[in-house]
PAZABA-70243 format. One line per 8 residues: for each residue x, y, z of C-alpha. Coordinates in nm, 4 decimals. Each point is the difference from the previous one (the first is absolute). Example, Ala and Ser with C-alpha at 12.3 -4.5 7.8 and 13.67 -1.06 7.14 Angstrom:
2
1.2300 -0.4500 0.7800 ~ 0.1370 0.3440 -0.0660
END
This chain:
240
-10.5640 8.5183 3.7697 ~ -0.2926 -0.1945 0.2147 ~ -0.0989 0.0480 0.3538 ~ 0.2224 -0.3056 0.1044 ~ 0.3123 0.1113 -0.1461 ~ 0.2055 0.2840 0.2321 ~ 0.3305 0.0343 -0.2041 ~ 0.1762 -0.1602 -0.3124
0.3475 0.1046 -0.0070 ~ 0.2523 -0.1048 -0.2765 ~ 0.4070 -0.0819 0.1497 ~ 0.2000 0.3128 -0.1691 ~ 0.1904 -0.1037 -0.2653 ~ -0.2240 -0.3303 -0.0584 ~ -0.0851 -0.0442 -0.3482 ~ -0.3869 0.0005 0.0350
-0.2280 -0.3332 -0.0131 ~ -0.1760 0.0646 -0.3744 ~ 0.4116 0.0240 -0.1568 ~ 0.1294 -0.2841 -0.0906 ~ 0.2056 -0.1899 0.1807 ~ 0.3616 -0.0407 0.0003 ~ 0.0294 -0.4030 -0.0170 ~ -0.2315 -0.2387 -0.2357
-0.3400 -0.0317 0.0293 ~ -0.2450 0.2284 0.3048 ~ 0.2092 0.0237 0.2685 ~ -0.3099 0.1986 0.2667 ~ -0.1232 -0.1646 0.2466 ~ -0.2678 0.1361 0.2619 ~ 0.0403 -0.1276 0.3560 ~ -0.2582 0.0581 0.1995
0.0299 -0.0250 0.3935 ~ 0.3374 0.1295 0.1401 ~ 0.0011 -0.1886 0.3062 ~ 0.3604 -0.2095 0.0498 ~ -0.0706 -0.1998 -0.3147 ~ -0.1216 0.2515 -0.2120 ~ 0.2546 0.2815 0.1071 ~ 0.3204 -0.2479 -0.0683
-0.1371 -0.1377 -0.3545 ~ -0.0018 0.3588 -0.1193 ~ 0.3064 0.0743 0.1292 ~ 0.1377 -0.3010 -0.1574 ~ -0.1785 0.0392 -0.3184 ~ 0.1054 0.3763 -0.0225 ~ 0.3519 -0.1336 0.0457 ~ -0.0024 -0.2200 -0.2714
-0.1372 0.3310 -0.2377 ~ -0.3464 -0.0672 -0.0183 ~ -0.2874 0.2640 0.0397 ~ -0.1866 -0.0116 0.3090 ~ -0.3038 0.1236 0.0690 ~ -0.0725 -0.0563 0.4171 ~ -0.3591 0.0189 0.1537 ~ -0.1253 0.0119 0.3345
-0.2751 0.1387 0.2337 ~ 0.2220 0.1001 0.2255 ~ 0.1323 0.3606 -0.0398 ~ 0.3143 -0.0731 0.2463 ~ 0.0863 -0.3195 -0.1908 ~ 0.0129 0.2039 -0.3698 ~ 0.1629 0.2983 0.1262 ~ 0.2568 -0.2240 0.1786
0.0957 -0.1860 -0.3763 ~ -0.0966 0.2388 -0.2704 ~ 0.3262 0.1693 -0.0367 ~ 0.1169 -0.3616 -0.0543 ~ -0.2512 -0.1020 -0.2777 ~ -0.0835 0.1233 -0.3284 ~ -0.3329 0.1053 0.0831 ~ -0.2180 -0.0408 0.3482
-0.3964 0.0144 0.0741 ~ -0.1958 0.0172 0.3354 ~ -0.3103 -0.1767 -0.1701 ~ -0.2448 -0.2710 0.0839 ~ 0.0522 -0.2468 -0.3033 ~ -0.3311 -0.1760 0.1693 ~ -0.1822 0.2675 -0.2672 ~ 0.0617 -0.1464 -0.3376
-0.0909 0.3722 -0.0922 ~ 0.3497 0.0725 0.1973 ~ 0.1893 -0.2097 -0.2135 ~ -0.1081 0.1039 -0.3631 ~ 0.1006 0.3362 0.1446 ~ 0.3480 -0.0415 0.1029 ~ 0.0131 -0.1963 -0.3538 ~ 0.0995 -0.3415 0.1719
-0.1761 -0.2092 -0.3149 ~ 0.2284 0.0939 -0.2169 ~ 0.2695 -0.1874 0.2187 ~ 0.1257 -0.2871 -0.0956 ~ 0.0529 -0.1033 0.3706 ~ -0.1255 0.0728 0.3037 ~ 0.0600 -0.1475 0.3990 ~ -0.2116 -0.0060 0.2585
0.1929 0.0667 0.3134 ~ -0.2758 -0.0077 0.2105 ~ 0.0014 -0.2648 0.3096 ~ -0.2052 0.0645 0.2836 ~ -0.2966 0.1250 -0.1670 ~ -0.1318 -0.3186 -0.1931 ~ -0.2906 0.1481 -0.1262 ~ 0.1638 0.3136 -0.1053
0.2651 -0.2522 -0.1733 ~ -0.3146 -0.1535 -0.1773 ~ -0.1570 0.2608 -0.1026 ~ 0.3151 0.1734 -0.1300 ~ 0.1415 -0.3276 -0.1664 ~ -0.3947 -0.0290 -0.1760 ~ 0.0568 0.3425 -0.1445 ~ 0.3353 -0.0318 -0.1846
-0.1941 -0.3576 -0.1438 ~ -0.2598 0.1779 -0.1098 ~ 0.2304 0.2791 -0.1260 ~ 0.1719 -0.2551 -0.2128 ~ 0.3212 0.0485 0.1283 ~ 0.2141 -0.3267 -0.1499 ~ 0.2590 -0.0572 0.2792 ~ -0.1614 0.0393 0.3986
0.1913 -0.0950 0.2583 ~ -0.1776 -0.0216 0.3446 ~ 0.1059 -0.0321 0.4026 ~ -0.1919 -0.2434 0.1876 ~ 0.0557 -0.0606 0.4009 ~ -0.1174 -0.3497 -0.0008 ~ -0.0190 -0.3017 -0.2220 ~ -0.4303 0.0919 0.0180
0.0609 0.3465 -0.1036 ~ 0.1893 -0.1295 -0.3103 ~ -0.2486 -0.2410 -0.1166 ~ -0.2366 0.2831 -0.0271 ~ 0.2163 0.2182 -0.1836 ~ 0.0827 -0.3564 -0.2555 ~ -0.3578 -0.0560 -0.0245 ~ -0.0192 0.3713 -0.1252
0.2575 -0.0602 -0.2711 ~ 0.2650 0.2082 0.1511 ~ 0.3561 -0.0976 -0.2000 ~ 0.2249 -0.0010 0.2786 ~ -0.1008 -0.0357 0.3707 ~ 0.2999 0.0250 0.2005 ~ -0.0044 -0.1262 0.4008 ~ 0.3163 0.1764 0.1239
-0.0178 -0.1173 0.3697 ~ -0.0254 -0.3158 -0.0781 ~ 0.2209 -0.0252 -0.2543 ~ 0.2332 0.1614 0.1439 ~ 0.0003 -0.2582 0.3210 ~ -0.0070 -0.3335 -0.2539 ~ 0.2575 0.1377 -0.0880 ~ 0.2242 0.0792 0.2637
-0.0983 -0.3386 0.1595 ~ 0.1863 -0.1567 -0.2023 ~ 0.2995 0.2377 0.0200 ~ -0.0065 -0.0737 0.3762 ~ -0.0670 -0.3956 0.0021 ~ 0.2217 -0.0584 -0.3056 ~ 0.3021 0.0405 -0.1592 ~ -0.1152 0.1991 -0.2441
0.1383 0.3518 -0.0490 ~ -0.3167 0.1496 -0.2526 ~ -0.3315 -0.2178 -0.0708 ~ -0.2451 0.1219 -0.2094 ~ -0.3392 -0.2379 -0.0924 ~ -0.2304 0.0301 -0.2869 ~ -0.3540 -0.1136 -0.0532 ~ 0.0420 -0.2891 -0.1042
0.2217 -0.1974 0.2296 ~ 0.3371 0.1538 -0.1701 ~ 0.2560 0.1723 0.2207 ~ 0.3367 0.1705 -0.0388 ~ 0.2404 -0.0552 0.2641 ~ 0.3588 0.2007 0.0686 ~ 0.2069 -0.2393 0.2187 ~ 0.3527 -0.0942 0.0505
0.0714 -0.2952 -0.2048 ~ -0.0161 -0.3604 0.1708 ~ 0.2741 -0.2096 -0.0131 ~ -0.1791 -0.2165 -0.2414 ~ 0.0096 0.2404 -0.2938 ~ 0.3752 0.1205 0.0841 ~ 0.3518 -0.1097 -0.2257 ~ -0.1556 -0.1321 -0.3129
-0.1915 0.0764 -0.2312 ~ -0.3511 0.1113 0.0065 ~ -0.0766 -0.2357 -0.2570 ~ 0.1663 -0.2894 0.1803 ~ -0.1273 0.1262 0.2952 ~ -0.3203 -0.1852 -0.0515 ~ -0.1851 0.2552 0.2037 ~ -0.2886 0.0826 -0.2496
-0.0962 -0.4104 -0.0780 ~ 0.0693 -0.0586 0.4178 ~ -0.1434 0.2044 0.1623 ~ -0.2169 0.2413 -0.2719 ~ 0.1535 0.3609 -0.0099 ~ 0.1919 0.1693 -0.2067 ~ 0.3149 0.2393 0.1028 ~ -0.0557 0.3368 -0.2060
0.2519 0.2008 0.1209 ~ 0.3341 -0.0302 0.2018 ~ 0.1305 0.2926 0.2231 ~ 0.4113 -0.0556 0.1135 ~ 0.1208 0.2104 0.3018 ~ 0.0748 0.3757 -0.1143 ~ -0.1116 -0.0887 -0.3461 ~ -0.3359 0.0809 -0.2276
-0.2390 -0.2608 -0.0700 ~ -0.0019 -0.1687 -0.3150 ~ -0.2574 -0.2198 -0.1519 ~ 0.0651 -0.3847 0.0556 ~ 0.0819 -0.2592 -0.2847 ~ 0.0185 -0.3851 -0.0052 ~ 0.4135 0.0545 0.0099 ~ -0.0490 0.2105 0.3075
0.2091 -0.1053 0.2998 ~ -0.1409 0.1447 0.2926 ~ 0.2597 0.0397 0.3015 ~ -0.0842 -0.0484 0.3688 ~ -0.1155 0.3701 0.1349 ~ -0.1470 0.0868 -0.3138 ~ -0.3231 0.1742 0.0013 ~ -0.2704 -0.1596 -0.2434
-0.3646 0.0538 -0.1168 ~ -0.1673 -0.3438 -0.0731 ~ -0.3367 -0.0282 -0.1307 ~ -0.2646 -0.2706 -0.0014 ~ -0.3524 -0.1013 0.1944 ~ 0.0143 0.1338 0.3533 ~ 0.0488 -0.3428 0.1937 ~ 0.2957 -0.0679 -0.2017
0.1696 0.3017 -0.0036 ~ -0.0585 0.0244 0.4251 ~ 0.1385 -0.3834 -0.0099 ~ 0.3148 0.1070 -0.2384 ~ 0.0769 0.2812 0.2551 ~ -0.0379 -0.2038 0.3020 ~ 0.2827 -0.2163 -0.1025 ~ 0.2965 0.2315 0.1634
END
């Protein structure tokens, strides 16, 4: 125990963090802020069976999820001291949760680098706060707000029913399928050499998806997920 640390508590009937876990490979993760962010990526994580080890300065914020996670801290990860303690470097990944406090998000995201911790994924609040956290060498820098309003942009300007972009100009784009793609065959369809997607996957009305082929037909109201650079795939779903 250090000075910074009021309570550790392990989820009854948790398997504990050094046991191995039940899927391949280390599946412990340490999230530290449990603000909005932080708080719902545990959940999700602990839904999906991984161990979860939740950290925050604020007593009310780790007393309010610890019965939810694996394990929960009240600790200032600020102190690399703090985080050789609560054995975060032997994690294989960590996320730092922490928004409105840049420099605490700094200091904390410097820490698990120096720590060696090989997968970091950090919050930033602005396209300036994630530079600095790049020019760190943090792995992942994530920019929820404003992904999360690219993103719906195009839900509300479009036809588009899911869009999700990539670094490098590559999106993936849930839409109802244009007339142009609809009653022949994907591959006479001519939509990859026209206009420069490809249809990956077709969804009929009260059906499952399935994976798209060149002797796909797809039907008018089907549901599909076309890939390519994001101008084209915007242009494909404009076309009603």
């Amino acid at each position: 125990m250090v000075k910074y640390l009021h309570s550790l508590r392990r989820r009854r009937g948790k398997r504990l963090a050094s046991q191995p876990a039940r899927h391949t490979g280390d599946q412990r993760v340490a999230v530290i802020g449990l603000g909005r962010f932080g708080s719902s990526l545990a959940n999700e994580l602990m839904h999906r069976g991984w161990d979860v080890l939740g950290i925050d300065t604020d007593t009310r914020l780790v007393q309010k999820y610890s019965d939810g996670l694996t394990h929960s801290a009240v600790a200032d990860c600020t102190d690399p001291e703090v985080l050789r303690q609560l054995g975060v470097h032997d994690f294989t990944s960590a996320v730092v949760g922490i928004g409105t406090d840049i420099e605490a998000s700094i200091l904390v995201s410097s820490n698990l680098l120096e720590a060696e911790v090989p997968n970091i994924w950090a919050k930033a609040i602005s396209r300036q706060h994630g530079q600095i956290l790049e020019r760190l060498g943090v792995h992942h820098v994530v920019l929820p707000e404003h992904e999360m309003g690219e993103r719906v942009a195009h839900l509300v300007t479009g036809r588009m029913l899911d869009f999700i972009e990539f670094d490098d100009d590559y999106a993936l784009v849930k839409t109802v399928a244009p007339d142009i793609a609809t009653g022949v065959p994907l591959g006479q369809s001519q939509v990859r050499s026209r206009y420069g997607v490809t249809v990956v996957g077709v969804k009929r009305p009260g059906e499952d998806f399935t994976y798209a082929t060149a002797e796909t037909v797809v039907e008018k109201g089907d549901v599909i997920v076309v890939t390519g650079k994001t101008h084209a795939v915007e242009t494909f779903a404009a076309l009603g």
